[in-house]
ZAVOVO-361734 format. One record per atom (N, C-alpha, C): z, y, x; residue in three letters. Coordinates in steps of 0.2 Angstrom, whole numbers, plus 5000, padded with zeros to 4 digits. Each point is the difference from the previous one (the first is absolute). Example, Ala and Ser with C-alpha at 12.3 -4.5 7.8 and 13.67 -1.06 7.14 Angstrom:
<atoms>
503949725066ALA500050064996ALA500050065004ALA499650054998SER500150065004SER500350054996SER
</atoms>
This chain:
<atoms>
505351105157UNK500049934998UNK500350004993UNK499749974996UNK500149974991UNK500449954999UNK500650014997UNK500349905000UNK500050004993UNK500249964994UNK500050004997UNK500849975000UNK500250064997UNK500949954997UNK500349984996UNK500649955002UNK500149954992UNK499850024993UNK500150095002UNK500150024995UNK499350014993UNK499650005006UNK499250024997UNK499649924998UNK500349935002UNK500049964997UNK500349974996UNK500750034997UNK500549994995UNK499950054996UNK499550004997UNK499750074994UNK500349994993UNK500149944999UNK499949984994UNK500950004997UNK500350025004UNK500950044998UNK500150044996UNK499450034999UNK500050064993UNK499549984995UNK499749965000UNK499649984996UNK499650055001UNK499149965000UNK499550054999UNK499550034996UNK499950044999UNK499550024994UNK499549924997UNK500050004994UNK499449974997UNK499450025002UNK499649954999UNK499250005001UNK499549964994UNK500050084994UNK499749974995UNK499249985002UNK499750045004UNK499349955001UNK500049945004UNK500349985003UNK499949935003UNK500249954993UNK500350034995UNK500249984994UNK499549984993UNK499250075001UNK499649994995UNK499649955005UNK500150025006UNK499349965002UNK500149915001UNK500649994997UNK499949944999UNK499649964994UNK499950064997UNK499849974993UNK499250005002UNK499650015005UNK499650015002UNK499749945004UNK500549975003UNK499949935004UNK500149954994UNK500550004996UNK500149954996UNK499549984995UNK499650075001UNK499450014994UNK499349965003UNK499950015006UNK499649955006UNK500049935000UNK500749994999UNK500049915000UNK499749984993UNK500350064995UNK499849964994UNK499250014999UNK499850045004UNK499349994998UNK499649975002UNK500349965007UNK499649965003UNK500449934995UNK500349984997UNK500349944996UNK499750014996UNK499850044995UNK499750034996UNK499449944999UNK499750045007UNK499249934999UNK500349945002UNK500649995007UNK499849914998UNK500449984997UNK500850024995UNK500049964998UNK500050014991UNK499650035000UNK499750004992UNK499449964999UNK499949954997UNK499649964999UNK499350004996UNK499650075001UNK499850034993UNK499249965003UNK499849954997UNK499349965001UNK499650054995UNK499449985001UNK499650005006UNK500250035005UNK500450084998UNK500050035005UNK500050015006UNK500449935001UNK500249995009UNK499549985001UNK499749964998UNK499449965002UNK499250035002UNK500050065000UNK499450074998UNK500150015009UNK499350034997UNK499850055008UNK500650065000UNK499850044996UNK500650044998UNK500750025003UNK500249934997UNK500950015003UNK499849955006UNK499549985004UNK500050015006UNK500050055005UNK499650054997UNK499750065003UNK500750045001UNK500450004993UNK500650054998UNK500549975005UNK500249905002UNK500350025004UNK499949995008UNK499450035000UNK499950025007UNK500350065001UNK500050034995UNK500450075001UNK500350024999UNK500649944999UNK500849984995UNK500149955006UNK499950005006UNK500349915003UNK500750015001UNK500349945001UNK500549975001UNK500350065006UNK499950045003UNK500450055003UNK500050054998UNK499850024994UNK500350054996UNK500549994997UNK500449954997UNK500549994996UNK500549995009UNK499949965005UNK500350005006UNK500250065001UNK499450055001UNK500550085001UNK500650014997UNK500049994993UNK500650014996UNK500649985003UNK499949925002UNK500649975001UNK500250045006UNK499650025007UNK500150035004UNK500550065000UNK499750034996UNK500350054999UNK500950014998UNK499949944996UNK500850004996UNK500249965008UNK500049975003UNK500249965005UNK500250075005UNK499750035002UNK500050075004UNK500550054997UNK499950014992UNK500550034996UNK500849965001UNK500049935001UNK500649994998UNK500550005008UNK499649995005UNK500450035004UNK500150095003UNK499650034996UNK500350075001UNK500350014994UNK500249964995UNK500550044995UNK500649965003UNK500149945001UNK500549985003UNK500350015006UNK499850055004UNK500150055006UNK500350064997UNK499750034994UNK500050064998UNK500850014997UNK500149944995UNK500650034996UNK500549935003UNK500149985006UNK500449945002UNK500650055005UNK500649975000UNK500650054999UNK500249975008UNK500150025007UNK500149945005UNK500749964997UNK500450044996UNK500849984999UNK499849944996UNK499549984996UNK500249984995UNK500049934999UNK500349954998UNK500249935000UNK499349964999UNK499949975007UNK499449954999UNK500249974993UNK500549945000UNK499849974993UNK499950024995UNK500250074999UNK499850064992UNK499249994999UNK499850045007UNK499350005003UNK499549924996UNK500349955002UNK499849954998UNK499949974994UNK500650024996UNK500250014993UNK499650044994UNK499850075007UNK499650044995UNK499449965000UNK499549995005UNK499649995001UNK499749934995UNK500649954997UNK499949924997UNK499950054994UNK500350064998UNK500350024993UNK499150034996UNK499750025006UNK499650035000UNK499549954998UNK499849975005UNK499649945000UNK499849944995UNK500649984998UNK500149934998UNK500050004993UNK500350044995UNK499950024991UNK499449994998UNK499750055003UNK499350015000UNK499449965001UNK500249985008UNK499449934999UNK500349964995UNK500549965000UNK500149944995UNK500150014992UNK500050075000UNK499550004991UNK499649985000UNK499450055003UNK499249985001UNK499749935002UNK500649975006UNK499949924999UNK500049974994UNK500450034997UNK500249944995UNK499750004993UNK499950065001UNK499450024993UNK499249965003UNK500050045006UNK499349935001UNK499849944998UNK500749945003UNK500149934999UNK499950024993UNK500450034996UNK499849974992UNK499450044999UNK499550035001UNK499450024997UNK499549955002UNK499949985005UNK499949965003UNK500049915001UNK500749994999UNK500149934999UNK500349975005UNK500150035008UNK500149995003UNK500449925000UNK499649935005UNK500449955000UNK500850015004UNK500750004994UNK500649995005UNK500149955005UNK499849944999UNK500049945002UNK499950015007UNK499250025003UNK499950035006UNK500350065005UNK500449985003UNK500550085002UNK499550045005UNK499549965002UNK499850045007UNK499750044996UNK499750004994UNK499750064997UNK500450055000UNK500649994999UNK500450064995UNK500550035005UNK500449965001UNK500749985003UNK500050045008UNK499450015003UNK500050035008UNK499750084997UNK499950004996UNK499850094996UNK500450024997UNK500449964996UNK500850034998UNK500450035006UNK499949955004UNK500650035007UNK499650055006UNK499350004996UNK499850045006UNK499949995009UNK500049934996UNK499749985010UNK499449964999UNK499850004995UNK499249964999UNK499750035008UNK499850065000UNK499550025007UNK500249975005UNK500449985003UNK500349955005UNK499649975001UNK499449974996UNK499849934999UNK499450025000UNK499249965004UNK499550035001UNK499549974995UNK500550004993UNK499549944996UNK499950044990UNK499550004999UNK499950064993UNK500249954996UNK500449955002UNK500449974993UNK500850034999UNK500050045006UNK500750045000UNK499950085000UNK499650015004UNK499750065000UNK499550034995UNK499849974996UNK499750014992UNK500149984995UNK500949964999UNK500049934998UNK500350044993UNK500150085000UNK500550004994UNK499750074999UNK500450064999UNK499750075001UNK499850025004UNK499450015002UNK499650015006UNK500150065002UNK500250074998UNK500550045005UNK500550015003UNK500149944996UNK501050015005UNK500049965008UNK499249985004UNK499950005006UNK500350055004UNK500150084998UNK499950025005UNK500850014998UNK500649994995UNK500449995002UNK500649985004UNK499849945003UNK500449955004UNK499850055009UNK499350034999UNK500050065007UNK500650044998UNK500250054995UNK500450064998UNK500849995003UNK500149894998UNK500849985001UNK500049995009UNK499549985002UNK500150005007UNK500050095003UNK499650044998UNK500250065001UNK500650035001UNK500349994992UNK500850014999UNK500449995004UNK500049915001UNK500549975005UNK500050045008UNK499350015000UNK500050015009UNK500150064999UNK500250064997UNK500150054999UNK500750025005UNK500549984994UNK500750035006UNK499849945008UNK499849964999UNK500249995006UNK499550035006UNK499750034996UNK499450055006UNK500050065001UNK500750044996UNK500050065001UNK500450055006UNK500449935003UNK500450035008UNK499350025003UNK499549965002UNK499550005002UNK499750075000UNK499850014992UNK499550054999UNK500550075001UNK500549995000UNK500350075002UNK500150015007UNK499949955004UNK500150005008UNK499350065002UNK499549954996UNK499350055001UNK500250085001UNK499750035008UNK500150074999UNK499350014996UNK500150074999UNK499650034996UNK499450015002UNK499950035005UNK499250035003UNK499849925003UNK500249954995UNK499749935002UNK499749964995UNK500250044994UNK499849974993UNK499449994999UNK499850055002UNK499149984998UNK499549955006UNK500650005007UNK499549935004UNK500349954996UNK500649974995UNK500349954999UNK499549974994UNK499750044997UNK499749994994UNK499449985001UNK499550075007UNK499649965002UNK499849925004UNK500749985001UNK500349935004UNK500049964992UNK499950014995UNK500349954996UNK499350024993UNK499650035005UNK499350004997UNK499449945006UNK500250035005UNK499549955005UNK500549914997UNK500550005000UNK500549925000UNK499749984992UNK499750054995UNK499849954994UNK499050005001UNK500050065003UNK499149985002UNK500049935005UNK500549995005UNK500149955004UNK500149954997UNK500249974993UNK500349944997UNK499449994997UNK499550054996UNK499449984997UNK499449975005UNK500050045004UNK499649975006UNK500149915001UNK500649995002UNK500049935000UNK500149974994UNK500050004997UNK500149984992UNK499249984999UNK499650055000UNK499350005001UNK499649965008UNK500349995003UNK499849965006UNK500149925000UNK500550014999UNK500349935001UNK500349944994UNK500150054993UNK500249964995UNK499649984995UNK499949944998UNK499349994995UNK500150054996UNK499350004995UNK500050074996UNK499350024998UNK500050054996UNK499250044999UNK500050045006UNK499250025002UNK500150025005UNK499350055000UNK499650014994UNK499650044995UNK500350064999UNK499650065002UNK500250074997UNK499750014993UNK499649974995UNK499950004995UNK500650014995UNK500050054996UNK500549984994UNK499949944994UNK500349965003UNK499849924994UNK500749994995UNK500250045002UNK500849994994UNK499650004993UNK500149954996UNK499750004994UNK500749954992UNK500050004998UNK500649974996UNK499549914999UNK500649984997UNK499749915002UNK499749984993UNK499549974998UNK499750014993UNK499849944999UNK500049984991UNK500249934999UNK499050004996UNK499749934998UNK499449994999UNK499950044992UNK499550024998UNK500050034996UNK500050084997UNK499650034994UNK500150055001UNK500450014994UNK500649994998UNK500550014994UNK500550025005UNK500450074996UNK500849985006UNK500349974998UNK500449975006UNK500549934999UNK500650054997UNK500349954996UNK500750024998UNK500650045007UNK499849945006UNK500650035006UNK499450025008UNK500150065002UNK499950015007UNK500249935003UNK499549995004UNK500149955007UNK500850005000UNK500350055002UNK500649995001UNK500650005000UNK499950004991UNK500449984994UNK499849944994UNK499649975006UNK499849944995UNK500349935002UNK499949964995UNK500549925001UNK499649975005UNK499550005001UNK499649995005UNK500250005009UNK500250085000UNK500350035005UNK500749985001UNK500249994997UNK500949975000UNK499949935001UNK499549964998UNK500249955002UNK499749965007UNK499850055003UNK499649975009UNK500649995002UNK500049965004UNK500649975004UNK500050065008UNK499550045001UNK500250045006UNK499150025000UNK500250075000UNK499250045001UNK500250065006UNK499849975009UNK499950025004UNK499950075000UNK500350065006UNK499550064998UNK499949995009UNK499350075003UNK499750005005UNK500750015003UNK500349985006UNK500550045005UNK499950055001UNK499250025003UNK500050085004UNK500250044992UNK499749974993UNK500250054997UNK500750005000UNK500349944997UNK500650024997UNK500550035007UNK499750005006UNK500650025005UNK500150095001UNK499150014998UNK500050075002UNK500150044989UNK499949964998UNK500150034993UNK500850004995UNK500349935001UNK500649994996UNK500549975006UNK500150005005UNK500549985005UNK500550054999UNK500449994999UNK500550084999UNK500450025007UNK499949965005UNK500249995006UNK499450075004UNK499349974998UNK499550075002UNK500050044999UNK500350034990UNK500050044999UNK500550075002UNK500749955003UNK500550055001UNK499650055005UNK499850015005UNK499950075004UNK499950054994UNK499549994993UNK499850044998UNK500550024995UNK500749955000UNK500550074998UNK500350045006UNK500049985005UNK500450045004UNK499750055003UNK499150014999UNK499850045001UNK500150074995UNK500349984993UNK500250044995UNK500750035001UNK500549955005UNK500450015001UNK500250065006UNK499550005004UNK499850065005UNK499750064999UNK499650004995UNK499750044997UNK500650064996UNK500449954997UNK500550034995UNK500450045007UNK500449975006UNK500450035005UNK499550075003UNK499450005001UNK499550055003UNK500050064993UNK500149994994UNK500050064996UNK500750024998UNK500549965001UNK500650034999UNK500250035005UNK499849995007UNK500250035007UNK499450074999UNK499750004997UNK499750065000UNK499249995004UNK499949925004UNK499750015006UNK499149984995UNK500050004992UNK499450014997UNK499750054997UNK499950045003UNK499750064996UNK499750034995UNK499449925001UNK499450034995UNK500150004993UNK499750034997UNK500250034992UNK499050004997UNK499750005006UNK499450014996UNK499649914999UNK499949974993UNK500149944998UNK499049995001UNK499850025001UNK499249995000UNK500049965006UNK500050045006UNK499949955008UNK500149935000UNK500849984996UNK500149924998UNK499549954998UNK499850064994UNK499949964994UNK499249985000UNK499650075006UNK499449965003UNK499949955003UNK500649995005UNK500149965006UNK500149944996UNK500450004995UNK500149934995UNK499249994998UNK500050044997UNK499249964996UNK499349985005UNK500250025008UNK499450005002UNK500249925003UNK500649995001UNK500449945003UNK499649934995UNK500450044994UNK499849944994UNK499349994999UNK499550035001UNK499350015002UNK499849945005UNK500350005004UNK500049975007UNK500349914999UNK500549994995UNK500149944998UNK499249954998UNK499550034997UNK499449975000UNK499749955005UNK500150035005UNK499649975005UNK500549975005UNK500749984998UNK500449975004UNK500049914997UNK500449965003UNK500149944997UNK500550004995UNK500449954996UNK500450004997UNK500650035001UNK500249985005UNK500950015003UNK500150075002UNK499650045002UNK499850065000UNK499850064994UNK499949964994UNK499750054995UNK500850034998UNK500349954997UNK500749994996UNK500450085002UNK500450005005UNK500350055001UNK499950035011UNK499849995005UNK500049985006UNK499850095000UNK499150004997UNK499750075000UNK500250054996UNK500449994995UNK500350064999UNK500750014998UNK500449975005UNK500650025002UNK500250065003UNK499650045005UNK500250065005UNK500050044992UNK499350004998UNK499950064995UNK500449984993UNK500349955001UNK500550004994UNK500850035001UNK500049975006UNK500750045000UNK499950065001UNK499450035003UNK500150105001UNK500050024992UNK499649954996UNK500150034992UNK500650004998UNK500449975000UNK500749984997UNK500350055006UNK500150015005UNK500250055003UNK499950074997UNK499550025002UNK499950064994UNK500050024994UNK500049964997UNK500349994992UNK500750035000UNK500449975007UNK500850015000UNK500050085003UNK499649995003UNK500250105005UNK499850034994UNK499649994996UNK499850064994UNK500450004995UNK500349974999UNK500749984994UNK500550065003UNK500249985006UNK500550065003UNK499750075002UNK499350005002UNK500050065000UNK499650044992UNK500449964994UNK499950034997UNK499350014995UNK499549945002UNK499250024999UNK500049944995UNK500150024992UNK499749944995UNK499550024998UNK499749925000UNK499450004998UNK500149934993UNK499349994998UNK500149944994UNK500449944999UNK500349995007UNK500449945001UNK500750024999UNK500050055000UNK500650045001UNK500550004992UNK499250014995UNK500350004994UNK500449974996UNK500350004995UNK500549964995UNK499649935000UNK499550034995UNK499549914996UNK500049975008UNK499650035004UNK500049955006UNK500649985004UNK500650015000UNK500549995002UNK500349954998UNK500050004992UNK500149944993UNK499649955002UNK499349995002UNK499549975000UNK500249975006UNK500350015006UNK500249995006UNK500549954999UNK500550034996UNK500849985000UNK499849934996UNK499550004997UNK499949914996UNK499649965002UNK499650035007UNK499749985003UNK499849925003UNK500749995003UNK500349925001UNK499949964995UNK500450024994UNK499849964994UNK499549994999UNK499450034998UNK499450024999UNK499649955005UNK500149985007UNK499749975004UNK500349914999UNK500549984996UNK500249964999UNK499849964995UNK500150044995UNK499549994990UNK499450015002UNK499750025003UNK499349984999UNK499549945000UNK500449955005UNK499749964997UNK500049944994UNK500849994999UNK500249994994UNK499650024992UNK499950075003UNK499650034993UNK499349984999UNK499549995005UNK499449975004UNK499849944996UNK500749964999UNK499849915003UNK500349994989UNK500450075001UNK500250024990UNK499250024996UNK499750035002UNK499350014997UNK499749975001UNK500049965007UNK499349954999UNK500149954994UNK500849985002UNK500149934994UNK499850014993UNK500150074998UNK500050014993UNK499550044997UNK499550055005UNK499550054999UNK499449985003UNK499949995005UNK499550005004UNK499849904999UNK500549965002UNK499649934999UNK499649974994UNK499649955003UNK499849974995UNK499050064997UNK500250065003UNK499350064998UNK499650005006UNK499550064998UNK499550025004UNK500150045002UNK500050045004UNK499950095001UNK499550035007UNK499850065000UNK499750005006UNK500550095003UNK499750025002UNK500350055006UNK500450064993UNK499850034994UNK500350024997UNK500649984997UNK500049924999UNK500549955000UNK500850015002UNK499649995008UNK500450015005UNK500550075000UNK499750065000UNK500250064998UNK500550004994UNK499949964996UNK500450004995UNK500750005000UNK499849915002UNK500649965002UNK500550015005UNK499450045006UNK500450045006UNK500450064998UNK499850044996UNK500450044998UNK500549994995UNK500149964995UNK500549984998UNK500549965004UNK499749955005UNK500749995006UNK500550065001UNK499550055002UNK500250065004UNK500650044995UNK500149984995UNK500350054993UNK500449964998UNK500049935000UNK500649955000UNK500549995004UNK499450005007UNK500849985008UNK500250094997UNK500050045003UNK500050075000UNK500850024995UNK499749954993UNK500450024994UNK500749945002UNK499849945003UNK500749945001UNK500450035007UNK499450035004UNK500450025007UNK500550074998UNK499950034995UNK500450064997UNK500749964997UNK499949974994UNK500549964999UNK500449955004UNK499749995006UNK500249955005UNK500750055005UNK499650055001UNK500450065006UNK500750044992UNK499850014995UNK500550034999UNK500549954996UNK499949955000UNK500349974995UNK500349955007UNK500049985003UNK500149935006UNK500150055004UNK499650025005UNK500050045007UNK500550035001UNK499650084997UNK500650045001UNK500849994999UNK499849964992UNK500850004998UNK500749965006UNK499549935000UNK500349965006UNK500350045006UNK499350045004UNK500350045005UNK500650054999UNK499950034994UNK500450055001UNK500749974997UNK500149954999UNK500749974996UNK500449955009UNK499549985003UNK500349945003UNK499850015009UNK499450045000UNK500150015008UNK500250045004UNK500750024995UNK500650055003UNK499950065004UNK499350024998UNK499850075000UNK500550074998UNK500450045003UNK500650034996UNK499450084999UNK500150024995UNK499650064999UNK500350065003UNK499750055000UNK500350075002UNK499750064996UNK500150035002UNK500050074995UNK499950035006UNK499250054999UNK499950085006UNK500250064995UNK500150065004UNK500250054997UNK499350014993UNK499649985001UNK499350024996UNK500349974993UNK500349905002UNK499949984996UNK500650004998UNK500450034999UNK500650014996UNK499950094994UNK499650025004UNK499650064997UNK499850004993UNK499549925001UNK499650024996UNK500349924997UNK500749975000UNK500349954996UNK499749945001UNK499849975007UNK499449955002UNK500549975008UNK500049924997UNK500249975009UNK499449995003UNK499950005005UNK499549975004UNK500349955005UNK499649935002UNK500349945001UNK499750025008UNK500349995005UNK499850005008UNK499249965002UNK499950015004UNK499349945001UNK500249925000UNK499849984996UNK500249925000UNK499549965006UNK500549985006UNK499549955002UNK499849914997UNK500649994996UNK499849964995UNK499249984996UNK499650085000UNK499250014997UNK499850005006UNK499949945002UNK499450045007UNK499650064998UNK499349994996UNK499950034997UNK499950054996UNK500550014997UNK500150064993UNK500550035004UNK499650094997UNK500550085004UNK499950024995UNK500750034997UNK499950064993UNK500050055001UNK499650034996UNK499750095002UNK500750035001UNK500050025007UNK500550065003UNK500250054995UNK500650014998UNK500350054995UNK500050095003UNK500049985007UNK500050065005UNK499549995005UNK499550055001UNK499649995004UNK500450025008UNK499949985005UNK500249975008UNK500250085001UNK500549995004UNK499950095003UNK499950015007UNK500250035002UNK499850015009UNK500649975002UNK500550024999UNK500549985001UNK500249935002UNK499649984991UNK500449895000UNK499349975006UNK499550044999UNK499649985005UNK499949995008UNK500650055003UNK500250005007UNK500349955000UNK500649984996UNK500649985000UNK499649915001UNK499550004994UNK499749935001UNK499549985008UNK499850065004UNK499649985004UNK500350035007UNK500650005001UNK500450065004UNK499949945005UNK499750045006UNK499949985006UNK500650035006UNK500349985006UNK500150045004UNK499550015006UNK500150065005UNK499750015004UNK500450015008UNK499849975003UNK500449975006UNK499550025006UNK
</atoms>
C-alpha cells in the first residue's frame, strides 16, 4: 500500500526548482487575448463592418482569447502550489499577493480614466474596478464599466483568499487519489454549465455570434463602444446570467484554479510523468475544435480544461526533467515575466490609438493590420516599462522576499531570489538545472 506522507506534501521547505516554460508560455496566452481585443476593440471602420472581419472572426471567436484567461487561471493555482512555503505567514501571503496585484491594475486604470475621460462623478463606472469587485455584479456597467480586462481579476483575489484556507484540505488528499479529485472537479464544473444552460436565462445557440458593438456609419468613431461617453453614461447595461455566471462569476471560476493547484501537487510528488507535450497539446486543440458546436457557457473554458491542465502539467515535468524547448528561452521568459503588464495596457493603448490614430478615418483590413500591429509594439513597449520600472522593483523592495545565494550563484557572483509565490505567475529561469537528488527529496513518497 502507497501513503503519501506530511512530508511528500510539504515539498515546498527547500524551495523548488523554477519552471521557465510555464513562464514563456504565458506570453503565448497573453498574446491570444490581445488578438481577439485586437478585433473588437479596435474600432477600424469599414472594417468591422465587412464580410471579411466577419469571416476572420469566426475564426478568432470569443473563445480564443477565453483560452488565454484559462490558462493563466490553471497557471495561477499551480504556481501558487508550486513555490507556497506551508510555514509561511497567511497575512505575508496576502500582502504579497495585494503587492502584486494592485500597482499595476491602478496605473493602467488610471491612465485609462485620463485617455478616455472617464466620468468621475459616476462611481459605478470606476470605483468597483479600482477595488476589484466590479464582477460581483451581473451588470456590463460594472463588468465593462472601466478596463475591460481587469474582469478576470477580482476571480485571481478570490483564488488568493481561498488559498491558505484550502490547503489543510488539499494536503489531507492521499496521493493515488489526486487524479479521481480532479476528475471530481471536472464533472462539478461540467455540472454547473449544464445547469447554467438549463435553467438560467441566456443564449442558448452553438453558433459563434460574439461580434464587438458597432455604432452607424462607416468612419471610425473617435471611442470603442466601451470607452465612449455614451457608454458611461447608461444608467445600467444588463449582461445574459448564463453568460456572465458561467464566464465572469469568480465564484465558477475557482475549480479551475484548484485544478492547477492539484496538478502542481501530482508533478512535484513525482505522480506526473509525462514529458512528451504533443498528446496535450492535440487533446487541447481537438477540445477547442469542439467549442464550435457547444452553446455559449460551454465554449469559454468547461471543454478545454482536462487538456489544459495536462498542458501546464507537462510543461512543469519537462522543466525538471530537464527538456528546454522555445518557452524555455531568455526573450521568452522576458516576454512572460511582463506578461501581466502587457495583459492590463492593452487596452488602455487600444482606446489611446483609437482616440488619436484611428478615429474620425477610413480603413479597411490592411488598416487594421496596421493599427493592430502597432497596438502590439506599444502595450509590449508600456508593458516592459511597466514590469521593470513598478513591478519588479515594488516586488523585490517590499514583498519581503529575502534572497539567497546557490553554490552556482555565488560562483559565478549572481543572488538568485527563491520562487515567489507573490507572482502567481512569473518563474525565473532556474540557475541550476534540478538533480535527481532535489527531485526525490521534492516527490519523496513512503512505502508502507
Amino acid at each position: 500500500m502507497t501513503a503519501v506522507t506530511e512530508r511528500s506534501t510539504d515539498t515546498t521547505t527547500k524551495g523548488r526548482p523554477a519552471l521557465p516554460s510555464l513562464t514563456g508560455a504565458r506570453w503565448w496566452a497573453s498574446f491570444a487575448v490581445f488578438v481577439l481585443h485586437a478585433l473588437v476593440f479596435l474600432p477600424v471602420y469599414p472594417f468591422q463592418k465587412s464580410p471579411l472581419f466577419r469571416t476572420i472572426h469566426q475564426v478568432v471567436p470569443m473563445q480564443f482569447g477565453a483560452a488565454g484567461v484559462t490558462f493563466f487561471f490553471v497557471l495561477s493555482g499551480f504556481i501558487i502550489y508550486w513555490s507556497f512555503r506551508p510555514n509561511s505567514s497567511v497575512p505575508r501571503f496576502y500582502w504579497r499577493r495585494v503587492l502584486k496585484i494592485y500597482p499595476t491594475h491602478l496605473l493602467a486604470a488610471l491612465a485609462y480614466i485620463g485617455i478616455v475621460g472617464v466620468p468621475l462623478s459616476r462611481l459605478v463606472v470606476w470605483l468597483p474596478d479600482l477595488a476589484l469587485v466590479h464582477n460581483w455584479v451581473p451588470k456590463w456597467s460594472t463588468v465593462g464599466g472601466l478596463n475591460v480586462p481587469t474582469w478576470s481579476l477580482c476571480s485571481e483575489l478570490l483564488f488568493y483568499l481561498s488559498f491558505p484556507l484550502a490547503m489543510p484540505v488539499v494536503r489531507r488528499i492521499r496521493g493515488d487519489r489526486l487524479v479521481w479529485v480532479i476528475v471530481g472537479l471536472l464533472v462539478l464544473i461540467l455540472a454547473m454549465h449544464t445547469a447554467f444552460y438549463l435553467w438560467v436565462p441566456g443564449p442558448k445557440a452553438v453558433a459563434n455570434t460574439f461580434a464587438p458593438r458597432l455604432v452607424p456609419g462607416d468612419v471610425s468613431p473617435l471611442f470603442e463602444l466601451h470607452s465612449s461617453p455614451a457608454w458611461f453614461a447608461q444608467p445600467n447595461i444588463p449582461v445574459a446570467p448564463s453568460y456572465w455566471l458561467s464566464y465572469n462569476f469568480p465564484v465558477t471560476r475557482l475549480p479551475e484554479f484548484f485544478l492547477g493547484v492539484l496538478a502542481a501537487r501530482m508533478v512535484a510528488e513525482g505522480r506526473w510523468r509525462n514529458t512528451r507535450l504533443t498528446p496535450p497539446l492535440l487533446t487541447l486543440a481537438l477540445a477547442y475544435a469542439a467549442t464550435w458546436v457547444v452553446p455559449p457557457n460551454y465554449k469559454m473554458s468547461a471543454l478545454v480544461l482536462a487538456p489544459m491542465t495536462a498542458v501546464v502539467a507537462t510543461m512543469a515535468a519537462r522543466d525538471l526533467a530537464g527538456i528546454r524547448g522555445v518557452n524555455a528561452s531568455a526573450r521568452m521568459v522576458w516576454l512572460g515575466n511582463t506578461s501581466f503588464a502587457f495583459y492590463l495596457v492593452q487596452f488602455p493603448v487600444m482606446a489611446l490609438i483609437t482616440r488619436f490614430g484611428i478615429g474620425g478615418r477610413q480603413f479597411g483590413f490592411l488598416g487594421w493590420i496596421g493599427w493592430a500591429t502597432l497596438s502590439l509594439l506599444v502595450s509590449v513597449g508600456c508593458a516592459a516599462i511597466v514590469y521593470h520600472c513598478l513591478d519588479a522593483p515594488l516586488m523585490s523592495r517590499f514583498s519581503g522576499r529575502r534572497r539567497r545565494r546557490t553554490p552556482a550563484a555565488v560562483e559565478a557572483g549572481q543572488e538568485v531570489a527563491p520562487a515567489d509565490p507573490a507572482d502567481s505567475a512569473r518563474t525565473e529561469p532556474a540557475t541550476v538545472p534540478p538533480t535527481p537528488q532535489h527531485l526525490a527529496d521534492t516527490g519523496s513518497v513512503s512505502r508502507a
